[in-house]
Backbone of each chain as ProteinMPNN parsed JSONL, in Angstrom:
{"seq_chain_A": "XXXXXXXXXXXXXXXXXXXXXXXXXXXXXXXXXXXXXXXXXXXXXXXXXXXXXXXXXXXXXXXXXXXXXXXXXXXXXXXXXXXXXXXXXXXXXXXXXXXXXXXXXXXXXXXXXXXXXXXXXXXXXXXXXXXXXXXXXXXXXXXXX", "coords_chain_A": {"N_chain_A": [[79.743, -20.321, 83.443], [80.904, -23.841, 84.16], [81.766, -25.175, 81.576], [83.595, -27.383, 80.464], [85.11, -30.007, 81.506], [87.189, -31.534, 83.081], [87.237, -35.196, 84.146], [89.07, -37.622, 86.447], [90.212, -40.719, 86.462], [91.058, -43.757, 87.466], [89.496, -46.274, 87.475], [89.554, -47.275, 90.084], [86.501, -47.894, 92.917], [85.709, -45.773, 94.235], [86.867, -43.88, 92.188], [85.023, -44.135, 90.307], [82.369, -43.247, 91.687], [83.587, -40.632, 91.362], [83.592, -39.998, 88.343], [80.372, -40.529, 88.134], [79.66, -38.059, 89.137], [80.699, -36.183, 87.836], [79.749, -36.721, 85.07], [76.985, -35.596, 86.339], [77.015, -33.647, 86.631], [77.829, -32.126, 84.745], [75.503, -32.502, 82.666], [73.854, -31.147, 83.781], [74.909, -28.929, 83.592], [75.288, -28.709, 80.942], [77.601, -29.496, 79.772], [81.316, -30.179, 77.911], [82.563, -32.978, 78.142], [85.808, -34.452, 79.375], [87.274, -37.441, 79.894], [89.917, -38.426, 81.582], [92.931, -41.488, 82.506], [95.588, -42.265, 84.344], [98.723, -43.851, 83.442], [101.454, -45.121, 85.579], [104.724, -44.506, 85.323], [107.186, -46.729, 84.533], [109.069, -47.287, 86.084], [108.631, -46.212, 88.295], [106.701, -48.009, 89.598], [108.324, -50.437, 90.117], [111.126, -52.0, 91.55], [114.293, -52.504, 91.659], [115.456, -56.096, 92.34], [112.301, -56.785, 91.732], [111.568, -56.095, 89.343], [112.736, -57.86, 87.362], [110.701, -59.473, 87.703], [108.459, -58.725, 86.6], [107.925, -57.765, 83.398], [108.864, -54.966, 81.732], [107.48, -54.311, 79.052], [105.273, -56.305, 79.596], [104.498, -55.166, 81.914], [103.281, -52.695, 80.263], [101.614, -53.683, 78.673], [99.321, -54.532, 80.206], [98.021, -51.913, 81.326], [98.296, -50.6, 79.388], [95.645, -52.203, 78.522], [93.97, -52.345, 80.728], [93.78, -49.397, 80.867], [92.056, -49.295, 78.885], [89.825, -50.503, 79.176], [88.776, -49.217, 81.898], [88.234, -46.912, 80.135], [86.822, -47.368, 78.06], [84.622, -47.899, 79.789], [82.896, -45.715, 80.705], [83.041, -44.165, 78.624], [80.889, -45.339, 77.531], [78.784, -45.001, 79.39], [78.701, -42.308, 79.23], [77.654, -41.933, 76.438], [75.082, -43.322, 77.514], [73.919, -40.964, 79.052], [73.572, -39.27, 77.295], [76.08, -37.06, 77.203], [78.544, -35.197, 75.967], [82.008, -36.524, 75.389], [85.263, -36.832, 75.651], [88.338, -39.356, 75.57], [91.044, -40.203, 77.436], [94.666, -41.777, 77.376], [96.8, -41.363, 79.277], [100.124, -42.097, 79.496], [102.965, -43.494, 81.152], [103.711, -41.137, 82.928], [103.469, -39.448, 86.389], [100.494, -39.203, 88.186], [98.938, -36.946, 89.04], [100.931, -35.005, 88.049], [100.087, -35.126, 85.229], [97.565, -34.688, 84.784], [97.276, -32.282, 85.615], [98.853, -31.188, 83.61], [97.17, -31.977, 81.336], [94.334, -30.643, 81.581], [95.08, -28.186, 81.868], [95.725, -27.906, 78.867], [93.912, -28.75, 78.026], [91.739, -26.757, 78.122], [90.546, -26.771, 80.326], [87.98, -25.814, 82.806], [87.378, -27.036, 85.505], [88.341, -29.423, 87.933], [87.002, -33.084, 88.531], [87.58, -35.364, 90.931], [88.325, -38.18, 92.465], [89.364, -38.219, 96.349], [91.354, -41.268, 97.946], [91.177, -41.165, 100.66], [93.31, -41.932, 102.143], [95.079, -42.417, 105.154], [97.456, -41.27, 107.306], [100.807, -43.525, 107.734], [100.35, -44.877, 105.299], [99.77, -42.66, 103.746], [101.749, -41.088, 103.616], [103.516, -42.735, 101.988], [101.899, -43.109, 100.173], [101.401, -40.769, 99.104], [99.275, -38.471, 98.645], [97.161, -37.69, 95.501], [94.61, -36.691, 94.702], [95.002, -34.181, 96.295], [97.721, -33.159, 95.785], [97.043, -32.553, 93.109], [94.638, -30.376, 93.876], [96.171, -28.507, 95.313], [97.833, -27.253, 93.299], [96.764, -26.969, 91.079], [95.44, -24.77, 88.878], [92.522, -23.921, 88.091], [89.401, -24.745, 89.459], [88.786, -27.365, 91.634], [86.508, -30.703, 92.244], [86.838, -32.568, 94.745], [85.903, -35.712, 94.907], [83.999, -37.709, 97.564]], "CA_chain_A": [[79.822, -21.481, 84.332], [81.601, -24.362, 83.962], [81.713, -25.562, 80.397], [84.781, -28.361, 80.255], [85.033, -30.561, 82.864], [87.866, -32.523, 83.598], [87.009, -36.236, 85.144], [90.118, -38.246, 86.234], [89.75, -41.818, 86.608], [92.006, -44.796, 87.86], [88.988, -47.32, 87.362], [88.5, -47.767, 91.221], [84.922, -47.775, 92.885], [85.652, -44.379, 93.915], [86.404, -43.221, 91.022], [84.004, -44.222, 89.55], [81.682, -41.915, 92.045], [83.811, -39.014, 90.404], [82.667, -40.268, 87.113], [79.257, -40.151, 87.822], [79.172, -36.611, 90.193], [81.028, -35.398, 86.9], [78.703, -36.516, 84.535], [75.587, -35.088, 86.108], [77.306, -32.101, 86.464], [78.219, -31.892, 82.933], [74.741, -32.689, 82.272], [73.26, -29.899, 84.345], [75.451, -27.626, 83.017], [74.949, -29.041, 79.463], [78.989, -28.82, 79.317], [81.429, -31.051, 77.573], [83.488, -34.244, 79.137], [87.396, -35.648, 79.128], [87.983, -38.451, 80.584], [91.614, -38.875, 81.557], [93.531, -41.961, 82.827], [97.217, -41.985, 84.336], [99.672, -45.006, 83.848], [102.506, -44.512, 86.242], [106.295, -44.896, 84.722], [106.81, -48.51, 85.062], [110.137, -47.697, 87.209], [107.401, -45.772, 89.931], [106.246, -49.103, 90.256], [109.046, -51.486, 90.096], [111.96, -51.301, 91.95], [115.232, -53.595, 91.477], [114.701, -57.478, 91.879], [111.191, -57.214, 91.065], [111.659, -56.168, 87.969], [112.948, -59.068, 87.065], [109.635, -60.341, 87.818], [107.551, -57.897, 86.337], [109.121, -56.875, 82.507], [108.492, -53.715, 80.967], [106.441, -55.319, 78.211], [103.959, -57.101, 80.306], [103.617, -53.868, 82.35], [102.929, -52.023, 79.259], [100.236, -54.383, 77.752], [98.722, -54.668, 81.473], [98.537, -50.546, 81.532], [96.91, -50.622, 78.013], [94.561, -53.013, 79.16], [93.171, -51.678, 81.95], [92.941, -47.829, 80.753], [91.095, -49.383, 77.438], [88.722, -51.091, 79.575], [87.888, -48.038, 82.1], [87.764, -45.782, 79.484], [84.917, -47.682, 77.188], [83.216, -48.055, 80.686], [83.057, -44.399, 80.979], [82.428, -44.116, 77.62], [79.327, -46.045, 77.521], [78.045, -44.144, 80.344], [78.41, -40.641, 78.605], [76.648, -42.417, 75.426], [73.495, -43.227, 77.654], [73.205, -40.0, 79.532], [74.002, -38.3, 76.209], [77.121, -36.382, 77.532], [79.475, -35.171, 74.938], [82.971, -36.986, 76.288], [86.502, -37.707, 74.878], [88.87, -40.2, 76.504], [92.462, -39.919, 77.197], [95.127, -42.668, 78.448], [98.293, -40.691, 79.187], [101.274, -43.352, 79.522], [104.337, -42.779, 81.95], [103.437, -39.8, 83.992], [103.145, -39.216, 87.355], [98.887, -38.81, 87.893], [98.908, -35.401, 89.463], [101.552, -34.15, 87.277], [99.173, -35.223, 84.08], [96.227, -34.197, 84.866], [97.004, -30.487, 85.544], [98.938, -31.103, 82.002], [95.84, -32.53, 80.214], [93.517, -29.512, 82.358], [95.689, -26.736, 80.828], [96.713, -28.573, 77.432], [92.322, -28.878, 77.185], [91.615, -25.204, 78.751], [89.269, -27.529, 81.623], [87.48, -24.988, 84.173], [87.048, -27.735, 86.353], [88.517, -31.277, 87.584], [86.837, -33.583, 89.254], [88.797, -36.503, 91.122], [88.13, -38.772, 93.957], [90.162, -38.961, 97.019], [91.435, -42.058, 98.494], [91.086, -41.164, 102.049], [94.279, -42.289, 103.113], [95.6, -41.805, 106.257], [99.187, -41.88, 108.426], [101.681, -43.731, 106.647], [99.971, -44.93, 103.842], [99.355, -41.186, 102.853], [103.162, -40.509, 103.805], [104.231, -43.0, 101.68], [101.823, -43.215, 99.054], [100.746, -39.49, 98.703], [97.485, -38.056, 97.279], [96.979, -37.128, 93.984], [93.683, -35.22, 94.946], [95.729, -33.565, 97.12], [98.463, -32.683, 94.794], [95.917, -31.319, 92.145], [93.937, -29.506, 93.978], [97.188, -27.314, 95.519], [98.575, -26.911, 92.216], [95.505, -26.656, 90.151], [94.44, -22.936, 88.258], [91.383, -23.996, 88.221], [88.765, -25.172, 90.516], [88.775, -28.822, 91.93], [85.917, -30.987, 93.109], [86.605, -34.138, 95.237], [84.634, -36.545, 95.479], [84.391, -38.854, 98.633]], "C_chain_A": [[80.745, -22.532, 83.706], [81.567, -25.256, 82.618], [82.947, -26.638, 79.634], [85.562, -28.87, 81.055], [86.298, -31.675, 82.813], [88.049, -33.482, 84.44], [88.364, -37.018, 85.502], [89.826, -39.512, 86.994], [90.898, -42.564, 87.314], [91.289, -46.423, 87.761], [88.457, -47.827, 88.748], [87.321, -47.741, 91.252], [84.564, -46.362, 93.496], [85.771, -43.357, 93.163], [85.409, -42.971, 89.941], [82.337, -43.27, 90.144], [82.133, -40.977, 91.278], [83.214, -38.746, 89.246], [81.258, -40.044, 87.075], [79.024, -39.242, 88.424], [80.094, -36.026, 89.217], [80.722, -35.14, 85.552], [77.231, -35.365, 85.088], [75.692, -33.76, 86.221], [77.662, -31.501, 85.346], [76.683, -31.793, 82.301], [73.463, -31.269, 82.599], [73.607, -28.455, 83.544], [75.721, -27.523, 81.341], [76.943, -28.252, 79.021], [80.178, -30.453, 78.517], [82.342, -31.675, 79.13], [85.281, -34.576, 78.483], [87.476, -36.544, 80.473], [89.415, -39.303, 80.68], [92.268, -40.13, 82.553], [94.854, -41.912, 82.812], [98.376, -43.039, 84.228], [100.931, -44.126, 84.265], [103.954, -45.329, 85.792], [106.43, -46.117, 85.632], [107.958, -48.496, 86.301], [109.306, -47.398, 88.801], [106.857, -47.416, 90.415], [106.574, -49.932, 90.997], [110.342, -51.098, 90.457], [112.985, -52.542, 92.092], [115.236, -55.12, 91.484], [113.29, -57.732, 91.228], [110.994, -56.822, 90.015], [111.863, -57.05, 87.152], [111.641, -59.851, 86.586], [108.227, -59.917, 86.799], [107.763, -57.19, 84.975], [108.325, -56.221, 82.323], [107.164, -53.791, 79.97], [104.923, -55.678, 79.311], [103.474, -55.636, 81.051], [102.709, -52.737, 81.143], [101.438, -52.502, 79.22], [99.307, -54.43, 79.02], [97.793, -53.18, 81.52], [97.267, -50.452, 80.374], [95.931, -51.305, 78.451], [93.633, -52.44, 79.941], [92.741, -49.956, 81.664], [92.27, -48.129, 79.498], [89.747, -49.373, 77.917], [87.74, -50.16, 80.912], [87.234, -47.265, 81.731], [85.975, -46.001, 78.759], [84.396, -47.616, 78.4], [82.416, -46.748, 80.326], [82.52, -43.853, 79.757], [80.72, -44.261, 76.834], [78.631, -45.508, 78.092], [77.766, -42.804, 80.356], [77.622, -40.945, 78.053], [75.146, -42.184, 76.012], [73.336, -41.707, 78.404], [73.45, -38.291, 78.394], [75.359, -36.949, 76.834], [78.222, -36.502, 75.878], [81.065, -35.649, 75.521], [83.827, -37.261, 75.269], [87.234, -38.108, 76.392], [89.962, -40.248, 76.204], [93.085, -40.845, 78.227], [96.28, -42.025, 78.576], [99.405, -41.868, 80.299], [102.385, -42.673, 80.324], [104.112, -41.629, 82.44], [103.107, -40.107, 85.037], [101.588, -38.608, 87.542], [98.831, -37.32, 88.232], [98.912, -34.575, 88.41], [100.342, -34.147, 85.367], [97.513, -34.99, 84.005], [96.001, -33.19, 84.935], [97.644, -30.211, 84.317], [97.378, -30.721, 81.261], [94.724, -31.061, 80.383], [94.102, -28.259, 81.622], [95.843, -27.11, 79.844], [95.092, -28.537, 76.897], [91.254, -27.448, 77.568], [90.196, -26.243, 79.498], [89.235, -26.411, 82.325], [86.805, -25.468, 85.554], [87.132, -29.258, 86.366], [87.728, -31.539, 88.742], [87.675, -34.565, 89.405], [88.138, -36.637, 92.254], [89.284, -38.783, 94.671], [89.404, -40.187, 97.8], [90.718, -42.153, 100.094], [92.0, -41.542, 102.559], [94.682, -42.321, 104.08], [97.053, -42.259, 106.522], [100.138, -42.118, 107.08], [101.803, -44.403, 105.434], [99.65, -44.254, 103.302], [100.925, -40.539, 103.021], [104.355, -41.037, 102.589], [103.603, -43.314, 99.859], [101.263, -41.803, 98.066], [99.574, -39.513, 98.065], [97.194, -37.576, 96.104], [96.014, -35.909, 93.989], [94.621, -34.251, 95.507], [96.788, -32.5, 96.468], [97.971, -31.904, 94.069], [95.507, -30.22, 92.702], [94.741, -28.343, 94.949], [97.659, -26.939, 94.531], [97.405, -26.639, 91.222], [95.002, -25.217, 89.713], [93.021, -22.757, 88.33], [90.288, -24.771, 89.248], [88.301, -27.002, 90.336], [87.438, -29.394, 92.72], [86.42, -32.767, 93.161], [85.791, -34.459, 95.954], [84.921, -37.799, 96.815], [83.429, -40.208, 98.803]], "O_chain_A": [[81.387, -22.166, 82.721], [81.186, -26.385, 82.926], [83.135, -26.643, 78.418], [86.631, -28.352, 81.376], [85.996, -32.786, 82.376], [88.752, -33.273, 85.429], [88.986, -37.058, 84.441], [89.247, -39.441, 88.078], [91.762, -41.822, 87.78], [91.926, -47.471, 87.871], [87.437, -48.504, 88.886], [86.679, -47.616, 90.209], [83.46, -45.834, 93.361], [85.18, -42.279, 93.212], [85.123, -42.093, 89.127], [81.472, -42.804, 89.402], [81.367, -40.399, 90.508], [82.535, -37.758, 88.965], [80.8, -39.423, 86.116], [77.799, -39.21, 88.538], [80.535, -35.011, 89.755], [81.012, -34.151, 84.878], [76.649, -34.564, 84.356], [74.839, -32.896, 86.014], [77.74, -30.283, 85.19], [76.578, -30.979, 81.383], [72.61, -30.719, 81.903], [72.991, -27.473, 83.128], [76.194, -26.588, 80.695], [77.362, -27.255, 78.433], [79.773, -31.609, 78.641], [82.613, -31.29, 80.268], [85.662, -34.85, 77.345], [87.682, -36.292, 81.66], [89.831, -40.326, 80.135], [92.13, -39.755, 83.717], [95.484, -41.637, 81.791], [99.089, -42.986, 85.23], [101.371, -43.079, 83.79], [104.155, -46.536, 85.929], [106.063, -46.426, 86.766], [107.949, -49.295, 87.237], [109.323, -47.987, 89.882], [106.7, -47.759, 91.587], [106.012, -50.359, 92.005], [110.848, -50.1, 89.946], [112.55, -53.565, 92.619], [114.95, -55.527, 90.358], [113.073, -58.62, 90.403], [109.961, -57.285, 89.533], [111.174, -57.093, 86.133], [111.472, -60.553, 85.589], [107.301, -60.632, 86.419], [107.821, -55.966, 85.096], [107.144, -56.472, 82.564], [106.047, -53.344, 80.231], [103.838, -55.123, 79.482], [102.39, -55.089, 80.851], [101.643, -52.163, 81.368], [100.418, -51.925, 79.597], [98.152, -54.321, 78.607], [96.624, -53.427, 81.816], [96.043, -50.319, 80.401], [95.11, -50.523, 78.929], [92.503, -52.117, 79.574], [91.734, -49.39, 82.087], [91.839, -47.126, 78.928], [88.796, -48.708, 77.505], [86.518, -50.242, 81.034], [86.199, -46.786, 82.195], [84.868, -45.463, 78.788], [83.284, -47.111, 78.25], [81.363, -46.808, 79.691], [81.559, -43.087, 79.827], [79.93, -43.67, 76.098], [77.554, -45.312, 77.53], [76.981, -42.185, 81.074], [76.523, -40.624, 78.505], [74.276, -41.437, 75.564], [72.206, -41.291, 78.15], [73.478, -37.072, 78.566], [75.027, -35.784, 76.616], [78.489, -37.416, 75.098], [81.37, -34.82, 76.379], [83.484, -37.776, 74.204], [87.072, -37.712, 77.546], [90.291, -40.328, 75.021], [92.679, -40.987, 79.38], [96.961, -42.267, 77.579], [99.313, -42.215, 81.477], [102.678, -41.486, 80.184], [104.946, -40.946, 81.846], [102.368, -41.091, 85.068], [101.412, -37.498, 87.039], [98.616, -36.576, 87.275], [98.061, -33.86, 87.882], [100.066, -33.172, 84.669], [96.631, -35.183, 83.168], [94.925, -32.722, 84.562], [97.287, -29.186, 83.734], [96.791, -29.713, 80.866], [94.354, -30.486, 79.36], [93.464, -27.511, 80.882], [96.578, -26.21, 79.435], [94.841, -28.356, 75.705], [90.087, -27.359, 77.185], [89.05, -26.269, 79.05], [90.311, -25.867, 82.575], [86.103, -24.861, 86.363], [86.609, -30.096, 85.631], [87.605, -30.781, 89.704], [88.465, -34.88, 88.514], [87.556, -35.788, 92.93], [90.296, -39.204, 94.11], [88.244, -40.403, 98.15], [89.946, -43.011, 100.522], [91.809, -41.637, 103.772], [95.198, -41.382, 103.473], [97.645, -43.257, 106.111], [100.281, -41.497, 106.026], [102.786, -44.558, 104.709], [99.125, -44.568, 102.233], [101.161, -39.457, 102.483], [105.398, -40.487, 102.237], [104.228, -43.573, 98.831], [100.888, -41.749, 96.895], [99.041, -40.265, 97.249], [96.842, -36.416, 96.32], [96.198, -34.754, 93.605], [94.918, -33.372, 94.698], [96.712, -31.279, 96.602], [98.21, -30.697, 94.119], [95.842, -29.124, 92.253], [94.1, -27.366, 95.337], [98.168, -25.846, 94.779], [97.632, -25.643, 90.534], [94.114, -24.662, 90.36], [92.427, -21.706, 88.569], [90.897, -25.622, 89.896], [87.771, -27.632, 89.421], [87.121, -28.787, 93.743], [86.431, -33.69, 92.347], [85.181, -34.071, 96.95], [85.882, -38.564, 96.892], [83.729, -41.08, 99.618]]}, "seq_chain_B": "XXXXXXXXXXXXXXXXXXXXXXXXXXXXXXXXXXXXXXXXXXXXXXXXXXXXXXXXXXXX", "coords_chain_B": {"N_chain_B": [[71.754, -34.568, 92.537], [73.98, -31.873, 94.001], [72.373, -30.657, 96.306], [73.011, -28.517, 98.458], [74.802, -26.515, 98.956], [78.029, -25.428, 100.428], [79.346, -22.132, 101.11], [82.513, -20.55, 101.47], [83.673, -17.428, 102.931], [86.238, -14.722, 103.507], [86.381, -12.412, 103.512], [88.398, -11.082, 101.685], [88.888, -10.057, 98.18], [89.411, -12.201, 96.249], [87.492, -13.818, 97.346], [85.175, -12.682, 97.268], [84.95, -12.771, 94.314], [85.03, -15.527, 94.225], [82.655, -16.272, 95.561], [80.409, -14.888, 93.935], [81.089, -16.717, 91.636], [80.19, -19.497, 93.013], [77.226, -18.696, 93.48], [76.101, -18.321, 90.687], [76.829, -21.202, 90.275], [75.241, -22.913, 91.927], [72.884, -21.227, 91.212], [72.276, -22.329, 88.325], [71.823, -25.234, 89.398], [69.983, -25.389, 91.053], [70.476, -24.893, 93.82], [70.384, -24.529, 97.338], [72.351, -21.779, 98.699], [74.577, -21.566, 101.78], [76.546, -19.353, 103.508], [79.225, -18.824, 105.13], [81.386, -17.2, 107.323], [84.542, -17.304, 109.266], [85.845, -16.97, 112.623], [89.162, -16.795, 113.497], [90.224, -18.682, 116.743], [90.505, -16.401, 119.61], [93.001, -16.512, 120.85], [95.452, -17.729, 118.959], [95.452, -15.836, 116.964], [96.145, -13.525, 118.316], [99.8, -12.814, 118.976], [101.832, -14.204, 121.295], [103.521, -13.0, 123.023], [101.677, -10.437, 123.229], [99.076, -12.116, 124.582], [99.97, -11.974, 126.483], [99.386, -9.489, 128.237], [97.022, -9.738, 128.667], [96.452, -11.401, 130.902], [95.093, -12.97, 133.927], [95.858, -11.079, 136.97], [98.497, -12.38, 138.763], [98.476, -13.825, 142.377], [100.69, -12.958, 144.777]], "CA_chain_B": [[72.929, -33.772, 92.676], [74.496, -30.978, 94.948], [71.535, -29.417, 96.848], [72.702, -27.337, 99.335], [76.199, -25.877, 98.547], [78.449, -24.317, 101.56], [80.414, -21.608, 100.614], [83.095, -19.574, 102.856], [84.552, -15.888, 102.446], [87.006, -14.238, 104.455], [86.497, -10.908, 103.02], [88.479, -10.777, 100.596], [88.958, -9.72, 96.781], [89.187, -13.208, 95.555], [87.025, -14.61, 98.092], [84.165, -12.167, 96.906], [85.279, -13.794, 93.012], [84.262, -17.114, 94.265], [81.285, -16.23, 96.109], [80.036, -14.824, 92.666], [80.863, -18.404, 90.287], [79.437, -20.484, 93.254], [75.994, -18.64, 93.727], [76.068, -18.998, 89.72], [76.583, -22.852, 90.357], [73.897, -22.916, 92.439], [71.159, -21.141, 90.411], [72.355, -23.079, 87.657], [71.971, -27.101, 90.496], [68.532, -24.792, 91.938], [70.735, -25.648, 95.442], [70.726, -23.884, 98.074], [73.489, -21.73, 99.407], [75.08, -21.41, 102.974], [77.674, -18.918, 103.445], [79.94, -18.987, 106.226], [82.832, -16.8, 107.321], [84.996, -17.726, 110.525], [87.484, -15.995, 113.287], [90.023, -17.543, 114.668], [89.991, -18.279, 118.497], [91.47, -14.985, 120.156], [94.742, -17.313, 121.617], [96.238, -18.281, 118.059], [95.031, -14.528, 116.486], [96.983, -12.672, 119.192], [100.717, -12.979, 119.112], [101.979, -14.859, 122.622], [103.596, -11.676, 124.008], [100.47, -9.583, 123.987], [98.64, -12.242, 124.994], [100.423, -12.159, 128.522], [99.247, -8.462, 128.973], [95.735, -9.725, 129.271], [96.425, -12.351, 131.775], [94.645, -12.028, 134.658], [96.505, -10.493, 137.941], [98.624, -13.777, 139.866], [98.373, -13.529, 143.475], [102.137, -12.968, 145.238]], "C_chain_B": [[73.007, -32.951, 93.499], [73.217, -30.193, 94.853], [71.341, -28.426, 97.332], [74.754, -27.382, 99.602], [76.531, -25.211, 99.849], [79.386, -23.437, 101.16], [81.035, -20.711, 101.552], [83.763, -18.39, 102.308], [85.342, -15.374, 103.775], [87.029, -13.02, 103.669], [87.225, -10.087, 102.45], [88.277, -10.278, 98.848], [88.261, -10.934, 96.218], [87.91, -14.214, 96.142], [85.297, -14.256, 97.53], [84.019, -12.721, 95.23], [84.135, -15.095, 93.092], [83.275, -16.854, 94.335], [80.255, -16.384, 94.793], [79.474, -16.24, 91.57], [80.058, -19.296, 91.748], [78.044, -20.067, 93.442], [75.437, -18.565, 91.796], [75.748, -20.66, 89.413], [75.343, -22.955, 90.874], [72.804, -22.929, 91.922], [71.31, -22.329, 89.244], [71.536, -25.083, 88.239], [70.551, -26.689, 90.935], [68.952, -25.393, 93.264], [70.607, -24.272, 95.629], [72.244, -23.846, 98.692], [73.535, -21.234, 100.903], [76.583, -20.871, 102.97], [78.152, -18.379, 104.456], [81.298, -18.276, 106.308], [82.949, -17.268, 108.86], [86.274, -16.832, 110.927], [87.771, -16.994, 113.637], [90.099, -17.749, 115.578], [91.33, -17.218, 118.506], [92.881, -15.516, 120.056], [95.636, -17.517, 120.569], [95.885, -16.692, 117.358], [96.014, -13.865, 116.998], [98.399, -13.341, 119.642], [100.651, -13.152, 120.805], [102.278, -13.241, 123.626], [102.473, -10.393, 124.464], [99.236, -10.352, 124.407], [98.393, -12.265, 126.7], [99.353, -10.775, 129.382], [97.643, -8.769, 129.212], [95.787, -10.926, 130.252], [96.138, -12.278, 133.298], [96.184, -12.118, 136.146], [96.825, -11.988, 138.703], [99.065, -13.619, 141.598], [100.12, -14.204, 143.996], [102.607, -14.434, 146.216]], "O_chain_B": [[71.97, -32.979, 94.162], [72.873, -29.419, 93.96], [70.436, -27.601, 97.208], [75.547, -28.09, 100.224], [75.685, -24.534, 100.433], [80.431, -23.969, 100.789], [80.35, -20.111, 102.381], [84.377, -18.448, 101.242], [84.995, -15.668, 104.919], [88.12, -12.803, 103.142], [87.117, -8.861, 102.446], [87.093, -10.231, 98.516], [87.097, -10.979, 95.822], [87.46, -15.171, 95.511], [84.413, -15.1, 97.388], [82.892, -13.101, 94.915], [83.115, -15.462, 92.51], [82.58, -17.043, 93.337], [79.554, -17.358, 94.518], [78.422, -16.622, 91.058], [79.066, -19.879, 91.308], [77.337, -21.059, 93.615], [74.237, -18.796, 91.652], [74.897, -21.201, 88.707], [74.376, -23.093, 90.124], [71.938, -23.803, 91.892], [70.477, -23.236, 89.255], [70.921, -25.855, 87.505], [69.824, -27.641, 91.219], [68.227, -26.18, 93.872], [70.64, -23.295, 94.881], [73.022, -24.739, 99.026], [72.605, -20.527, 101.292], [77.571, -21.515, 102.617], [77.582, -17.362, 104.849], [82.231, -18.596, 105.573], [81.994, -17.544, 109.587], [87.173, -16.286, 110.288], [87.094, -17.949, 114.017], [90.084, -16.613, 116.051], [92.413, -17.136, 117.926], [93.754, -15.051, 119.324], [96.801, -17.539, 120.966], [97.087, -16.429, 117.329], [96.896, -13.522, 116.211], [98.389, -14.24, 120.482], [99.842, -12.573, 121.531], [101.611, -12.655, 124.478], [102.399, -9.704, 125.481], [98.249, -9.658, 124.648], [97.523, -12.416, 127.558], [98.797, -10.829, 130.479], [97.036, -8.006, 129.964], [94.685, -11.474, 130.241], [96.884, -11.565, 133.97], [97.118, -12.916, 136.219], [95.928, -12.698, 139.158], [100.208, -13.217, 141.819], [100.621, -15.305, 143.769], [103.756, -14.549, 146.643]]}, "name": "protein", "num_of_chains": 2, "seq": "XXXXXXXXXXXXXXXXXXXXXXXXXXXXXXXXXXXXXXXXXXXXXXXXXXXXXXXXXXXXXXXXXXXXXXXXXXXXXXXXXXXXXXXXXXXXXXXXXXXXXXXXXXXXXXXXXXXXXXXXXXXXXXXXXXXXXXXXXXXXXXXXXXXXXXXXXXXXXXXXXXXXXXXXXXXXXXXXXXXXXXXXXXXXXXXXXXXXXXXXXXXXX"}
């Protein structure tokens, strides 16, 4: 069964369902945890004048920031339900693309991930990540909704 | 957690694979499973041209 579970985070409040429907499944299955966060290449973000507005730097330290402060959440929350868990911030990548990295790079037999729910042309323009994964994925995907 | 698992086969190789790891999951969750295969409606199954030959008789 499934014995190395790959959770992938972003810090939302849906992700944070994934987080915990990938704990108790870790827990059931007395298997370990990674918890992976994706910062997206600062140019994905930022796109000609607003750069200006927005430097490299500050995105950086912003980036760090925020996957420090998911991760201990996440962290804390293995601690109490005794889950064995490591935590990973992978910098400049596209989320998809780093998560089926991290999944093969940690031999995972299973990611979990929340989708968004997007629809129309805010799924045209901002694509799905679940989505992405779980067509490209070797191994078996559960999203959470 | 996951009580009552649905799982689908199309009667396949790999499909019979899965079946396998999710009634594993299962005993492992003590869910129940539900396993579901599906046809296609006839109209999208059956290429257009032989669907004509069953069309019924159109009065002259």
């Amino acid at each position: 069964m499934f014995k190395n579970i790959l959770i992938a985070t972003d810090g939302s409040e849906l992700s944070g369902k994934a987080v915990a429907a990938g704990f108790d499944l870790a827990r059931q299955l007395r298997a370990q945890v990674t918890v992976v966060t994706v910062t997206e290449p600062w140019t994905a973000l930022v796109a000609g004048d607003a750069a200006f507005g927005f430097p490299i730097d500050d995105y950086e330290k912003a980036a760090d920031d925020s996957a420090a402060r998911i991760l201990s959440g996440t962290s804390k929350l293995a601690r109490k339900a005794d889950i064995a868990c490591a935590t990973l911030h992978v910098k400049e990548q596209y989320p998809s693309e780093a998560i089926l990295d991290i999944a093969d790079k940690k031999a995972c037999d299973l990611i979990v991930i929340a989708s968004h729910g997007r629809r129309g042309l805010e799924r045209l323009l901002l694509g799905s990540v679940a989505v992405k994964v779980l067509t490209h994925s070797r191994v078996p995907v559960l999203i959470c909704r | 957690m996951y009580e009552q698992l649905l799982s689908t086969m199309d009667g396949s190789s790999e499909g019979d694979k899965d079946l396998a790891g999710e009634l594993a999951l299962a005993k492992r969750l003590f869910a129940k499973v539900t396993v579901v295969t599906a046809t296609e409606p006839w109209t999208e199954a059956v290429p257009l041209n032989l669907t004509r030959l069953a069309d019924p008789p159109r009065p002259c």
